[in-house]
C-alpha positions as CSV (number, residue, x, y, z in Angstrom):
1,X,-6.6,251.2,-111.3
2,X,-4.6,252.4,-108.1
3,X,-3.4,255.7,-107.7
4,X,0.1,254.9,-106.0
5,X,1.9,258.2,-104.4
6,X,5.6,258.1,-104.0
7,X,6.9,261.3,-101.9
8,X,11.0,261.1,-102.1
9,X,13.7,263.3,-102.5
10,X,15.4,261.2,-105.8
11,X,18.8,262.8,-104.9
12,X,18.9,261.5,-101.1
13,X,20.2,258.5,-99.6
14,X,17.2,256.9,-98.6
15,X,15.6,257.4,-101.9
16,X,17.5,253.5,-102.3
17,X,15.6,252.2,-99.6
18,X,12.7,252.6,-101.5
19,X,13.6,252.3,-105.0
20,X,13.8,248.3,-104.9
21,X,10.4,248.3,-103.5
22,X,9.4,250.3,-106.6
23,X,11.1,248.6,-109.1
24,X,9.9,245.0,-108.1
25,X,6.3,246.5,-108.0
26,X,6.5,247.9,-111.3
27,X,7.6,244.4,-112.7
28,X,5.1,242.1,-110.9
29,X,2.0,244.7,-110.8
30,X,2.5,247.9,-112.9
31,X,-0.7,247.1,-114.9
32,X,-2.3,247.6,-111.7
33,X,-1.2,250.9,-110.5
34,X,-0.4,254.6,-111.7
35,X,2.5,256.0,-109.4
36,X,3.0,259.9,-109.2
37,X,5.9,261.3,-107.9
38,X,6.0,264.2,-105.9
39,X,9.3,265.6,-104.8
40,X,10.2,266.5,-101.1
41,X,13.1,268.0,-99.8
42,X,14.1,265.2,-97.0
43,X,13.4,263.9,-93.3
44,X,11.6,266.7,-92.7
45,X,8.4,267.8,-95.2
46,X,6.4,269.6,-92.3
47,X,5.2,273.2,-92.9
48,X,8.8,274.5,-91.5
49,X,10.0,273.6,-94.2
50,X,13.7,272.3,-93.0
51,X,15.8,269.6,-95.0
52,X,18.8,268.2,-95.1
53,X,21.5,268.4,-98.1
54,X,22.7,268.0,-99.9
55,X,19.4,269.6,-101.5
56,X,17.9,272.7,-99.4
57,X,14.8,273.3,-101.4
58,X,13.9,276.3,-98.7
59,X,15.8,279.3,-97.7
60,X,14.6,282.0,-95.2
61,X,14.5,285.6,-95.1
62,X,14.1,287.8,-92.2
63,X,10.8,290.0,-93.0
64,X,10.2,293.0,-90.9
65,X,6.7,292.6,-89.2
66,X,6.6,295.7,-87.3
67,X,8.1,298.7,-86.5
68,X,6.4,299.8,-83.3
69,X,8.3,298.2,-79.9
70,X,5.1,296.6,-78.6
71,X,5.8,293.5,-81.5
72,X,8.7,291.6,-82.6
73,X,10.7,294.1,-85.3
74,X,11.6,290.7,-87.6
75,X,9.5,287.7,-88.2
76,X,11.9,284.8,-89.6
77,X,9.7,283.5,-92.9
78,X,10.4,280.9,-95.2
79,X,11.3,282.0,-99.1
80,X,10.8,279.3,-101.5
81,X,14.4,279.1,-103.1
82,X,14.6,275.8,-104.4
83,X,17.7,273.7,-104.8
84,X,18.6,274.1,-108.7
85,X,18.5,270.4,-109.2
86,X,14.7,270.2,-108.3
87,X,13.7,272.6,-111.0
88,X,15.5,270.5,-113.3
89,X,13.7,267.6,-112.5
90,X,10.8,269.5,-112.5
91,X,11.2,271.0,-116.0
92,X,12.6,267.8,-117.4
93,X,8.9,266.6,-116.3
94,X,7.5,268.5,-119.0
95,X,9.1,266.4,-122.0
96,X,7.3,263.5,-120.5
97,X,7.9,260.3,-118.1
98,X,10.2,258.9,-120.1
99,X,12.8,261.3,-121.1
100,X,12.3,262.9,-117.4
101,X,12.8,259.2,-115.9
102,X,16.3,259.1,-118.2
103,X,17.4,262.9,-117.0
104,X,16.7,261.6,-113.4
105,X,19.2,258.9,-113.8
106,X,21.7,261.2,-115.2
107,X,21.4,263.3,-112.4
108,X,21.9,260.5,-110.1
109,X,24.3,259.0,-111.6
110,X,26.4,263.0,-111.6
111,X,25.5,263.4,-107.7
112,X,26.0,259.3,-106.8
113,X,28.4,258.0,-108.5
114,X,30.7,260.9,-109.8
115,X,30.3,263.0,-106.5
116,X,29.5,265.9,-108.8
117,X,27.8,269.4,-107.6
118,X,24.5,269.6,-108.5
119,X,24.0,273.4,-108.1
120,X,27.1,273.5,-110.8
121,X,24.9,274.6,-113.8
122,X,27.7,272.9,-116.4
123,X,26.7,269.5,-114.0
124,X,23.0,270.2,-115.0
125,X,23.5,271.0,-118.3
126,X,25.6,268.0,-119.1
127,X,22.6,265.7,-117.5
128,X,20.3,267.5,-120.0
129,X,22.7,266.6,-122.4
130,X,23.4,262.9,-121.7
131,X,19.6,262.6,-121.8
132,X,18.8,264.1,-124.8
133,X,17.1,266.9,-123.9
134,X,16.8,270.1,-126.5
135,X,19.4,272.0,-124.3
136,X,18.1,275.7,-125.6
137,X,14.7,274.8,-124.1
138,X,15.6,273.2,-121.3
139,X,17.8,276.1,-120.1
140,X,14.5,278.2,-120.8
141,X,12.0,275.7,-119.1
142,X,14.0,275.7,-116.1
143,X,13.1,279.4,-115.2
144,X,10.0,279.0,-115.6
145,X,7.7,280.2,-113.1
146,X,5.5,277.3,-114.2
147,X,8.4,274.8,-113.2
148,X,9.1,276.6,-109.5
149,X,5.3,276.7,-108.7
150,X,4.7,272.9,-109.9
151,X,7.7,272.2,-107.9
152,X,5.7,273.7,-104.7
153,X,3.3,272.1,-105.5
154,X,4.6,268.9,-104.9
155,X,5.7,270.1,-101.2
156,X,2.2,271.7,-100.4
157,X,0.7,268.4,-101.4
158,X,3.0,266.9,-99.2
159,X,1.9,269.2,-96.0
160,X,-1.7,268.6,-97.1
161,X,-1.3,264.7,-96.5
162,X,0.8,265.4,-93.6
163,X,3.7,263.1,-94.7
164,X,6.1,263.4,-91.9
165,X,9.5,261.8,-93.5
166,X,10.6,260.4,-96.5
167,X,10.5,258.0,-98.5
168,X,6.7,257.7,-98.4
169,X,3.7,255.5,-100.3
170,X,0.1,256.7,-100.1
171,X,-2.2,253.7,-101.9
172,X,-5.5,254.8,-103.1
173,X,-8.3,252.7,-104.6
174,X,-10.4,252.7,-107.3
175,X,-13.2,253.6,-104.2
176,X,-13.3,257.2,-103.2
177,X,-14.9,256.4,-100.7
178,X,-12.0,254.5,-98.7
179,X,-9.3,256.5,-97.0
180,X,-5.7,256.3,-99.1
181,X,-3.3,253.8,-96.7
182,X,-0.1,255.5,-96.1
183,X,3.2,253.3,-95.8
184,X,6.9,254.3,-95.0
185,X,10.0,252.8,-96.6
186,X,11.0,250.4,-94.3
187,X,8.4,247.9,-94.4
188,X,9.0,244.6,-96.0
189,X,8.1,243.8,-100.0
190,X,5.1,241.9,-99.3
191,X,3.3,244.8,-97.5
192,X,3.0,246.9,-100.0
193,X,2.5,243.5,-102.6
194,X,-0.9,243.1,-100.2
195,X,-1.8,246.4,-100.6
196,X,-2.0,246.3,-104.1
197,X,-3.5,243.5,-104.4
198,X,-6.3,243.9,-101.4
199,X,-7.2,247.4,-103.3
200,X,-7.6,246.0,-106.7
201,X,-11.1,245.4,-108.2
202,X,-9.4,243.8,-110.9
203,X,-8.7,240.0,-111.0
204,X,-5.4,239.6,-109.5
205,X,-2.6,238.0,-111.9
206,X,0.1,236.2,-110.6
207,X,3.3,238.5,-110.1
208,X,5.1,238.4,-113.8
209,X,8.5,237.5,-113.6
210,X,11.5,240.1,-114.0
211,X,13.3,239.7,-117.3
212,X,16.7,238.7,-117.9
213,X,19.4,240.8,-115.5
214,X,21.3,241.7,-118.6
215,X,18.2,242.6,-120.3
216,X,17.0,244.7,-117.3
217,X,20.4,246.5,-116.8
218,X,20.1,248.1,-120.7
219,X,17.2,249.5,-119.6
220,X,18.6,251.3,-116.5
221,X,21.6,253.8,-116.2
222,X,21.9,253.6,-112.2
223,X,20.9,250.7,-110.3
224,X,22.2,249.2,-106.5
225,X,22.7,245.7,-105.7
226,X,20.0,245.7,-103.3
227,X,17.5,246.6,-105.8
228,X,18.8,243.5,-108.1
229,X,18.7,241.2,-105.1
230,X,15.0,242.3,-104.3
231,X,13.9,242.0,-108.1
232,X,15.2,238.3,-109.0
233,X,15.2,237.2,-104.8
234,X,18.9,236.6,-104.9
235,X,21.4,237.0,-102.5
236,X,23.3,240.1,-102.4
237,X,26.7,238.2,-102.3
238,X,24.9,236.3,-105.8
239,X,24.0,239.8,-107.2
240,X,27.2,240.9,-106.6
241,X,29.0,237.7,-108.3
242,X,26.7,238.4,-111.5
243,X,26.9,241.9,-111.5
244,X,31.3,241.3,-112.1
245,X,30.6,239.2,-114.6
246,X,29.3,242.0,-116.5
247,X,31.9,244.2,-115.3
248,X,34.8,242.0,-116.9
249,X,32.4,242.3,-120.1
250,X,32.4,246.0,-120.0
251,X,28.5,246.3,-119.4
252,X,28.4,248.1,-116.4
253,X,31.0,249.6,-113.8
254,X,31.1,249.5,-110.4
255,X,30.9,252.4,-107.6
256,X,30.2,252.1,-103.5
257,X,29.5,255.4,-101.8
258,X,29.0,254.7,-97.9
259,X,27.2,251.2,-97.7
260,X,25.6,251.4,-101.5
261,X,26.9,249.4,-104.1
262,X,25.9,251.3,-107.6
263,X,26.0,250.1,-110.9
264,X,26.6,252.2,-113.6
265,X,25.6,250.6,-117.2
266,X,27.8,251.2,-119.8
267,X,26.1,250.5,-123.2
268,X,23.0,252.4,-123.5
């Protein structure tokens, strides 16, 4: 089995480069891999610690270093003051992958598609909501010091593998004794389809097909055009057809923010 790492920040705007890369993965191989998520805060994962928002996951505080006049009086350190949004993602992790994948979407589809404020606590609440989360315990989990230090966690492992930018894969094989192969967003499919399948011991299947569109839209709240065209190697101008089809049907409604086409199903 393949340990696949994704470093993203879910609630950026290149988070959709990567996300049909993901998704057609998961369809044609996802018996062959395990994917981990870790959450960064942008561009910019080095130890400084700088991102970009609309999530700040670090703050700094000036910290007096000295108070003789032979060294600096203030030393300008980073404070771990996380965005609220990524200790909501991180507690929802703890009700498990699947009803933290749904509170994910929710939260996506809030900050996307309805432009909503994701340090509003009503905004997060309402996403616990929508995804069925027990609300009591989710407003206690979130406050956790459990939750904040998983969250660094995911930013020291980050530093650790030096991932410079974001999005970000890191492939390793069943051998610990090969290095892990590290791969940026913006490579086409079929690199990271070879990596899979050059780092499996198993015997390679053939990619299995995607389902139905239909079908596969139930199963998503938030999904872009370019994601569909990558999945069923369609057009985006043919995506785009199908995809109104539905809307005239009421199954899904339709949202651009700058150059990204959402979808937003209706009936789940």
């Amino acid at each position: 089995m393949i340990e696949m790492y994704l470093f993203v920040n879910p609630l950026s705007p290149e988070y959709w480069s990567i996300d049909p890369i993901i998704q057609k993965l998961q369809v044609e191989y996802g018996d062959l891999f395990k994917l981990t998520h870790f959450l960064t805060g942008g561009e910019d994962v080095t130890p400084s610690y700088r991102s970009y928002t609309p999530i700040q996951p670090f703050s700094y505080v000036l910290e007096q270093e000295s108070e003789t006049h032979d060294e600096p009086g203030w030393l300008k350190q980073p404070l771990f003051l996380p965005h609220p949004a990524f200790l909501a993602i991180k507690a929802a992790q703890c009700y498990g992958k699947k009803v933290s994948a749904k509170f994910l979407h929710q939260l996506q589809i809030a900050h996307f598609f309805d432009k909503k404020n994701l340090k509003n606590k009503s905004v997060l609440k309402q996403c616990a909501i929508d995804a069925r989360l027990d609300l009591e315990e989710f407003e206690c989990d979130i406050h956790l010091d459990t939750v904040k230090n998983a969250l660094h966690a995911d930013f020291k492992v980050a530093n650790e593998l030096q991932v410079s930018d974001t999005p970000t894969l890191i492939f390793y094989s069943s051998n610990v004794n090969e290095p892990g192969v590290k791969v940026h967003s913006h490579y086409h499919y079929d690199v990271y389809a070879n990596i899979i399948r050059n780092s499996s011991n198993l015997d390679v299947h053939p990619p299995y097909s995607p389902p139905p569109l239909e079908e596969f839209i139930r199963t998503k709240s938030l999904v872009t055009t370019e994601t569909l065209a990558m999945l069923y190697n369609k057009s985006l101008r043919e995506i785009d057809l199908e995809m109104k089809k539905l809307v005239l049907k009421r199954k899904v409604q339709q949202k651009t923010w700058h150059s990204i086409t959402f979808w937003k199903t209706l009936d789940i």
